[in-house]
ZAFI-507373 format. One record per residue (C-alpha): residue in one letter; x, z, y. Coordinates in pm, 1 decimal. Example, Ala and Ser with C-alpha at 12.3 -4.5 7.8 and 13.67 -1.06 7.14 Angstrom:
// ZAFI-507373
{res = A east = 1230.0 up = 780.0 north = -450.0}
{res = S east = 1367.0 up = 714.0 north = -106.0}
END
This chain:
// ZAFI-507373
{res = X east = 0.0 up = 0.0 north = 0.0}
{res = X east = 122.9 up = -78.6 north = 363.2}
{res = X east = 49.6 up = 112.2 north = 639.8}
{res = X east = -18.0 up = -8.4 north = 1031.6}
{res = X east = 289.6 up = 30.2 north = 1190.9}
{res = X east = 359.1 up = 374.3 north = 1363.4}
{res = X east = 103.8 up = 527.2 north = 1104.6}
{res = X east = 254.5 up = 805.9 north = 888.9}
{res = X east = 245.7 up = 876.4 north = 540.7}
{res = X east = 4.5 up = 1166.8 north = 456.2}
{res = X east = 181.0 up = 1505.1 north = 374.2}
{res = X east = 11.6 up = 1667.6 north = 52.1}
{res = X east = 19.5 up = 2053.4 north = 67.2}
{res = X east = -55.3 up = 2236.6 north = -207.7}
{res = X east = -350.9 up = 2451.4 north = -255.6}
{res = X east = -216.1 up = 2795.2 north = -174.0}
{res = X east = -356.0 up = 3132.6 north = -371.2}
{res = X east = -290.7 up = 3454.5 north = -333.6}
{res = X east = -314.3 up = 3656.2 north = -679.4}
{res = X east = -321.9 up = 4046.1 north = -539.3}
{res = X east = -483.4 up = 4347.1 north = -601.8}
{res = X east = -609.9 up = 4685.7 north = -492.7}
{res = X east = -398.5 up = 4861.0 north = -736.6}
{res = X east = -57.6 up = 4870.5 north = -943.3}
{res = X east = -117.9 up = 4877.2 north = -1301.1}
{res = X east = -424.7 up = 4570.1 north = -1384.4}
{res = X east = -225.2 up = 4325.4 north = -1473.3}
{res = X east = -147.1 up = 4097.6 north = -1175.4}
{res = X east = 181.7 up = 3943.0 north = -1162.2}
{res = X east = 75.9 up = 3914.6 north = -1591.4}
{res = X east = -190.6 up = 3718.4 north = -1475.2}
{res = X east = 9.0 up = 3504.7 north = -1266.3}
{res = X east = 274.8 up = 3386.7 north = -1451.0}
{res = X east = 3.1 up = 3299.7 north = -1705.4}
{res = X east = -235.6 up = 3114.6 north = -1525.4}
{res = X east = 91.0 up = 2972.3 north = -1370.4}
{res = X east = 122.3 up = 2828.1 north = -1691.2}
{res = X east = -185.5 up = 2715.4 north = -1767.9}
{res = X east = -245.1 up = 2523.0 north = -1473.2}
{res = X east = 102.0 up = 2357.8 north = -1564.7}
{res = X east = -44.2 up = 2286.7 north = -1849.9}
{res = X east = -327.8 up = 2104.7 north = -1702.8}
{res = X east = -65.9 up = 1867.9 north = -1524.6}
{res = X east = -14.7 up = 2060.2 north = -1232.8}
{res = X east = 279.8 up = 2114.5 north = -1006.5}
{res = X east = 330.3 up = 2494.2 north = -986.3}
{res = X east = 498.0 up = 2726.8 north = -820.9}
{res = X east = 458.3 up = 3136.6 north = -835.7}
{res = X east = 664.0 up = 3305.6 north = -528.6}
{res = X east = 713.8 up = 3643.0 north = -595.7}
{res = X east = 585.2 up = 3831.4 north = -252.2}
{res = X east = 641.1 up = 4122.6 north = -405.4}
{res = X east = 959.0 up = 4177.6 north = -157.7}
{res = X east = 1032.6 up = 4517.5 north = -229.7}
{res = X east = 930.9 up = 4582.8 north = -567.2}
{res = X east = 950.6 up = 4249.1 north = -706.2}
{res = X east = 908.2 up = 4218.9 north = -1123.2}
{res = X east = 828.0 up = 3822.5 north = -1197.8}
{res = X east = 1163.9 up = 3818.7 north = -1305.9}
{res = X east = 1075.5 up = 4053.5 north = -1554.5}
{res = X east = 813.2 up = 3931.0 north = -1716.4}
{res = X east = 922.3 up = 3607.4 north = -1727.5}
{res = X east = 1282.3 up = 3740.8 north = -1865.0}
{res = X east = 1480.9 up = 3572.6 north = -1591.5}
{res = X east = 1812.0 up = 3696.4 north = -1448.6}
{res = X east = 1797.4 up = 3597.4 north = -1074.0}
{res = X east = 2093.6 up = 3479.4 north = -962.5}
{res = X east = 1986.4 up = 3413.0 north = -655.7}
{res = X east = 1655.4 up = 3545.2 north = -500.0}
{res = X east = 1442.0 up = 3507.6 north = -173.3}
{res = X east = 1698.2 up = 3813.6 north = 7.5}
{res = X east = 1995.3 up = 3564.4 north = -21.1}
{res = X east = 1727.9 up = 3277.9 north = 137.0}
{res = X east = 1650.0 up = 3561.4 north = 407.2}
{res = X east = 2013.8 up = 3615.9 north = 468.4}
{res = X east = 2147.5 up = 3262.4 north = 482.8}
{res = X east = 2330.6 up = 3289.3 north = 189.5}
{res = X east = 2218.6 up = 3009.8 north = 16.8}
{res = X east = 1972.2 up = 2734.8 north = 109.3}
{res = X east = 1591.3 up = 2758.1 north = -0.9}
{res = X east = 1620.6 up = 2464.1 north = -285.3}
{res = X east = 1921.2 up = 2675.6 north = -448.5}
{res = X east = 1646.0 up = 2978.3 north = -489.2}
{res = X east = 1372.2 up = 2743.4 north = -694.8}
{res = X east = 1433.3 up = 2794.9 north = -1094.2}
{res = X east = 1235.7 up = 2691.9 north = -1343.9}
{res = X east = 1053.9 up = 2932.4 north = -1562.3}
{res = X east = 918.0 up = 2922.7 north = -1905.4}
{res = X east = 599.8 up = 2756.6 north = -1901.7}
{res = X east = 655.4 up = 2445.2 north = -1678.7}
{res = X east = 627.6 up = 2554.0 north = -1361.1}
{res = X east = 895.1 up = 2707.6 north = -1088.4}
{res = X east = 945.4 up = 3075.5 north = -928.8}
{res = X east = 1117.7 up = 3196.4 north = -623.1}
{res = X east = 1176.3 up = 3538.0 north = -720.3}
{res = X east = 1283.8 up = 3832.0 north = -452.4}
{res = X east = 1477.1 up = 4119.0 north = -487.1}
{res = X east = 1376.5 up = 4443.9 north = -608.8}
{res = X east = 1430.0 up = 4773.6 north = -430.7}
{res = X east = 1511.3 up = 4620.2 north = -85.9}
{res = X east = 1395.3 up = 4926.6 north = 176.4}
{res = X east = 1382.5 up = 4639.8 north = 455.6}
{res = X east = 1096.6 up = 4447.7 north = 329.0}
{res = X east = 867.3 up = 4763.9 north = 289.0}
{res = X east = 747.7 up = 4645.6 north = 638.0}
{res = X east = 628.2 up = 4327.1 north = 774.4}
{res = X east = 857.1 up = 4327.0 north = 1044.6}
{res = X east = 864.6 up = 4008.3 north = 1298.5}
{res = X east = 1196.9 up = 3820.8 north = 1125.3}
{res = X east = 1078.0 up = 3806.2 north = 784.7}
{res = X east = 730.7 up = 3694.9 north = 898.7}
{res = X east = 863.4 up = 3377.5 north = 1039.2}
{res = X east = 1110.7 up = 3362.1 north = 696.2}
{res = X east = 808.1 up = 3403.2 north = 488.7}
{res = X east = 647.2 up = 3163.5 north = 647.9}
{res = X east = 920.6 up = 2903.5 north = 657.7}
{res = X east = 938.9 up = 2900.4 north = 332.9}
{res = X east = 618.3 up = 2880.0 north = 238.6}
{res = X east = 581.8 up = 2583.6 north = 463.3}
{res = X east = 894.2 up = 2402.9 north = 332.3}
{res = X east = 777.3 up = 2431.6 north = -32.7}
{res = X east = 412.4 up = 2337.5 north = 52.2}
{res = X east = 459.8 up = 1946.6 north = 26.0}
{res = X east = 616.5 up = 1949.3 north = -292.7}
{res = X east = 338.3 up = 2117.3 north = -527.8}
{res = X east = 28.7 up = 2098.1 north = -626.2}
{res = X east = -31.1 up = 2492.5 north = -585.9}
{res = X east = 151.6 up = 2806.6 north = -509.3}
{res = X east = 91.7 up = 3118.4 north = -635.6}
{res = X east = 177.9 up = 3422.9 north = -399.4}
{res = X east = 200.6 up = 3691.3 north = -671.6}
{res = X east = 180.6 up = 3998.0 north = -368.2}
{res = X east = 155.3 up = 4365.6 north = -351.7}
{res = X east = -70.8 up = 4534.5 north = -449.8}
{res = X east = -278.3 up = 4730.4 north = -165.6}
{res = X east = -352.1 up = 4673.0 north = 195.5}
{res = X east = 18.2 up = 4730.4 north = 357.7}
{res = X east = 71.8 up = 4494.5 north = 602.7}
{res = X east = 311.4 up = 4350.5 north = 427.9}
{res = X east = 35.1 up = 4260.3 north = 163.8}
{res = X east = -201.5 up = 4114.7 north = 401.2}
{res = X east = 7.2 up = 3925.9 north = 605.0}
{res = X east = 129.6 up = 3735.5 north = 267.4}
{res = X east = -251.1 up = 3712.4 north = 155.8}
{res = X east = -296.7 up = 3559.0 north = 498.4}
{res = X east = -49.4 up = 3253.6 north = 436.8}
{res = X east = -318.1 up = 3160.4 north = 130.2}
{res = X east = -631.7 up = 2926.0 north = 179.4}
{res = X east = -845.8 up = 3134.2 north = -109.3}
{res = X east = -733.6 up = 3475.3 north = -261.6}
{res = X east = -737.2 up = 3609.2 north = -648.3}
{res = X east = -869.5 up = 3966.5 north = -684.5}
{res = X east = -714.4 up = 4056.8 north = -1019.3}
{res = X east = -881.5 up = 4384.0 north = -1148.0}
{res = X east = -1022.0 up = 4626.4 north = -1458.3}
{res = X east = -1338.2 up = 4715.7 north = -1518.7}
{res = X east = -1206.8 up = 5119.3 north = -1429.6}
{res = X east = -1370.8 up = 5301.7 north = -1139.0}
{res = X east = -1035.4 up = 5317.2 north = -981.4}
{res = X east = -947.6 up = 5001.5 north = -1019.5}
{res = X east = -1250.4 up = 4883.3 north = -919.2}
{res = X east = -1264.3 up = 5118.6 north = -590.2}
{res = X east = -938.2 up = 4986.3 north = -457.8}
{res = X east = -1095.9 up = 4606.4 north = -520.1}
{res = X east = -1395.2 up = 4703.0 north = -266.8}
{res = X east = -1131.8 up = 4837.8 north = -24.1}
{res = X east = -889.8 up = 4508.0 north = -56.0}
{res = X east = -1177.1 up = 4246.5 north = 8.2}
{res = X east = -1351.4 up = 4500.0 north = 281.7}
{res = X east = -1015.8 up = 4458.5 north = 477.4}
{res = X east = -956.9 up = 4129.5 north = 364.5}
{res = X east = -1333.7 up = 4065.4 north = 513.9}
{res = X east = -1308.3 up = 4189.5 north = 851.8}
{res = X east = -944.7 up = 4094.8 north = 933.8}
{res = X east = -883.2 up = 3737.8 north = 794.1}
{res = X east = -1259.3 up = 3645.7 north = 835.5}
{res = X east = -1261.8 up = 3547.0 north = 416.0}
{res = X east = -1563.2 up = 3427.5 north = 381.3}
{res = X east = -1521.3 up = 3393.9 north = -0.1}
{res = X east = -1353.1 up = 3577.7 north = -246.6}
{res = X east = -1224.4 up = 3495.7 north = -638.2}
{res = X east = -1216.7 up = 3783.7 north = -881.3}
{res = X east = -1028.5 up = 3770.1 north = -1184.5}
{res = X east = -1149.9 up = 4101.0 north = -1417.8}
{res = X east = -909.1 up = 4165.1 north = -1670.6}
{res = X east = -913.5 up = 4399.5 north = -2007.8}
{res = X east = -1291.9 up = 4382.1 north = -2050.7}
{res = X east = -1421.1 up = 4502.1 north = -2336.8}
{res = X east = -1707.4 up = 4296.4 north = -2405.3}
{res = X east = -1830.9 up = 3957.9 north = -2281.8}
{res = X east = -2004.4 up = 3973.1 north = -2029.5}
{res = X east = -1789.0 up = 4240.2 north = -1827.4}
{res = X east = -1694.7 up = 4079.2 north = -1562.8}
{res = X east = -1996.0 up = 3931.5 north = -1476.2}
{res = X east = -2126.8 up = 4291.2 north = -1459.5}
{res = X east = -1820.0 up = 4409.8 north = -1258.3}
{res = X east = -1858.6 up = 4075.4 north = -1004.1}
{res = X east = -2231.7 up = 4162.9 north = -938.1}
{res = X east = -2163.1 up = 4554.6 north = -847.1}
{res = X east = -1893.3 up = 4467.7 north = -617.2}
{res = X east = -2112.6 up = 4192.0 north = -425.1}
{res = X east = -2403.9 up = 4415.6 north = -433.6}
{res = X east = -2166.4 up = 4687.5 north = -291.8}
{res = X east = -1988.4 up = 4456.0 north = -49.5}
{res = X east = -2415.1 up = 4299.3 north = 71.6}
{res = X east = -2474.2 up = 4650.4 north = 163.7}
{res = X east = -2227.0 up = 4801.6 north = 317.3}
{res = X east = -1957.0 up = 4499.5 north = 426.9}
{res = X east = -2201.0 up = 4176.7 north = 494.2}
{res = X east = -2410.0 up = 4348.3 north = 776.9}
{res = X east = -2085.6 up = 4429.2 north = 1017.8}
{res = X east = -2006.0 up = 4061.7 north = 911.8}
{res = X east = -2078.2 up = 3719.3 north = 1116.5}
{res = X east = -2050.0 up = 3555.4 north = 800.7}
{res = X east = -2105.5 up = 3706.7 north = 507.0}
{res = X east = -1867.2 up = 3719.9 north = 207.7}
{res = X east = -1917.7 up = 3594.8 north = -153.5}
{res = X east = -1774.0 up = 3746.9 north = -475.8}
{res = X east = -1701.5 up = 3422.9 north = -724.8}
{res = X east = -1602.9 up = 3509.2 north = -1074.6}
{res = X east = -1296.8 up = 3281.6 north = -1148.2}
{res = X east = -1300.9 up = 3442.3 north = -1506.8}
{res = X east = -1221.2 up = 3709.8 north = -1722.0}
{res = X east = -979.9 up = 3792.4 north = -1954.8}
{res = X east = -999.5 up = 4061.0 north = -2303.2}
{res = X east = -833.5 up = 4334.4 north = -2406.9}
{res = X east = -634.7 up = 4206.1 north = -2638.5}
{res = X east = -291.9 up = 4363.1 north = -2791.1}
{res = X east = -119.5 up = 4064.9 north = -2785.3}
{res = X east = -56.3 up = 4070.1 north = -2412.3}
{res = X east = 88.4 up = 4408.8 north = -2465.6}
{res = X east = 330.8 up = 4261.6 north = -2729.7}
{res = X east = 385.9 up = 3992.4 north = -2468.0}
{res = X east = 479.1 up = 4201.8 north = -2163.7}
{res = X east = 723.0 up = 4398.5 north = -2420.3}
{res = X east = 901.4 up = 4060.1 north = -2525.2}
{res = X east = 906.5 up = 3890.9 north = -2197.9}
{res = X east = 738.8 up = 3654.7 north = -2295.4}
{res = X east = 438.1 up = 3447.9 north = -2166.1}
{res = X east = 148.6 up = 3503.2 north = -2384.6}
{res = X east = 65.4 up = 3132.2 north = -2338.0}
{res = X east = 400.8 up = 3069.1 north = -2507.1}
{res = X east = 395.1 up = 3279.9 north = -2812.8}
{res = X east = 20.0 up = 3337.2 north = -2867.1}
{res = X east = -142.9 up = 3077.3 north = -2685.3}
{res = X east = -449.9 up = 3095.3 north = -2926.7}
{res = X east = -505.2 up = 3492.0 north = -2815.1}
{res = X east = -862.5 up = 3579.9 north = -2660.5}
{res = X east = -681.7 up = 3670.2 north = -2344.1}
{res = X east = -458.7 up = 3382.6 north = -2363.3}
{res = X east = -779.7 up = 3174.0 north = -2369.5}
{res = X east = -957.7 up = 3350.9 north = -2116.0}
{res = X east = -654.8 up = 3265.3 north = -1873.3}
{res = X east = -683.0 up = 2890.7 north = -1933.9}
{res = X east = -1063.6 up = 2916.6 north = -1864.3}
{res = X east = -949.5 up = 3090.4 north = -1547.8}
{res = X east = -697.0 up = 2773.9 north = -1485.0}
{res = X east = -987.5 up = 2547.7 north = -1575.0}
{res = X east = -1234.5 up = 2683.7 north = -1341.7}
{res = X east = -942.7 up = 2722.6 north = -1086.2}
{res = X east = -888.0 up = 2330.8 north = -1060.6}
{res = X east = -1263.9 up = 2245.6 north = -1064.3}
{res = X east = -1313.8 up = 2457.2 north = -755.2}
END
């Protein structure tokens, strides 16, 4: 195809997600890496970025040894495309550093870094994953604020499911979100999460929607079992996609991935 002279070529960006929670312990960086995979899976060009800054683990689960990580990026050390490695599964990771005391706040230089590099690696997938925080820090919302929609990964607990109200009620009234995905993981029975879905939106129509100018809608993006096998798989560092790919929760995942792309 030819273009009119002095017409550019359209710049794809990927479709940016961030996969947080209101709570440590549910299962969301597990999630991402697998539905990472699944997507990749699908044909798609992924990438997970570990936002994580302080307290980072993708490199964990995924068994990786960073060489380099997004604090050498920050630093100048090396350039951005020396920081991209490819991760079991078929898709890439920029992974961060764990432990670093200056990222526990959102200060003014590593907003802009953030957000250089998520610009610079925008054009070149097909989605990113921001695998964040988990809470409301600023340093959480401001990286849930680089994403066009937002995965809410959480459990069917009351806690876990008291901290998801509080993320999307912030989430609500500062970034104006409009719609939310929810992701419930370790359910018990089928049916779960659809259960869990409709007693946070019937929480968040009550007490959230009326201070609102738009209102905000739960959508269940899926839900995945309690299964051992993704204990075995966290243990082994190993993506359950890749050594159990027929698991329930493996297959709730790629139903997740599925749904994800059709959206």
């Amino acid at each position: 195809m030819t273009l009119p002279p002095g017409q550019p070529l359209a710049v794809r960006h990927a479709n940016i997600t961030a996969v947080t929670s209101g709570k440590g312990g549910v299962g969301k960086t597990f999630v991402a890496a697998n539905l990472a995979a699944a997507l990749a899976r699908q044909g798609q060009r992924v990438l997970v970025l570990d936002a994580d800054l302080g307290l980072a683990n993708l490199d964990v689960m995924l068994d990786l040894v960073p060489k380099v990580t997004l604090h050498d990026v920050f630093t100048g050390r090396v350039p951005l495309d020396e920081a991209v490695v490819a991760a079991p599964g078929g898709f890439s990771v920029l992974l961060a550093g764990s432990g670093m005391v200056e990222y526990s706040r959102m200060t003014p230089e590593v907003r802009e870094q953030l957000q250089q590099v998520v610009d610079q690696m925008a054009p070149r997938y097909d989605r990113i994953l921001l695998d964040t925080g988990a809470g409301i820090s600023d340093v959480v919302l401001y990286t849930v604020s680089l994403a066009a929609d937002v995965l809410v990964v959480a459990t069917p607990e009351p806690t876990s499911l008291t901290d998801a109200y509080a993320t999307i009620k912030v989430l609500a009234g500062m970034q104006q979100r409009t719609l939310i995905h929810l992701l419930v993981n370790q359910v018990r029975h089928a049916g779960e999460g659809r259960a869990v879905r409709q007693q946070l939106q019937q929480v968040i129509d009550r007490y959230v929607n009326p201070t609102l100018e738009r209102a905000l809608r739960v959508e269940l993006l899926g839900e995945v079992p309690l299964d051992p096998a993704v204990r075995e798989s966290v243990q082994r560092r190993k993506l359950l996609l890749e050594i159990q790919p027929g698991a329930a929760a493996a297959q709730g995942i790629v139903a997740a991935a599925t749904r994800m792309i059709g959206a």
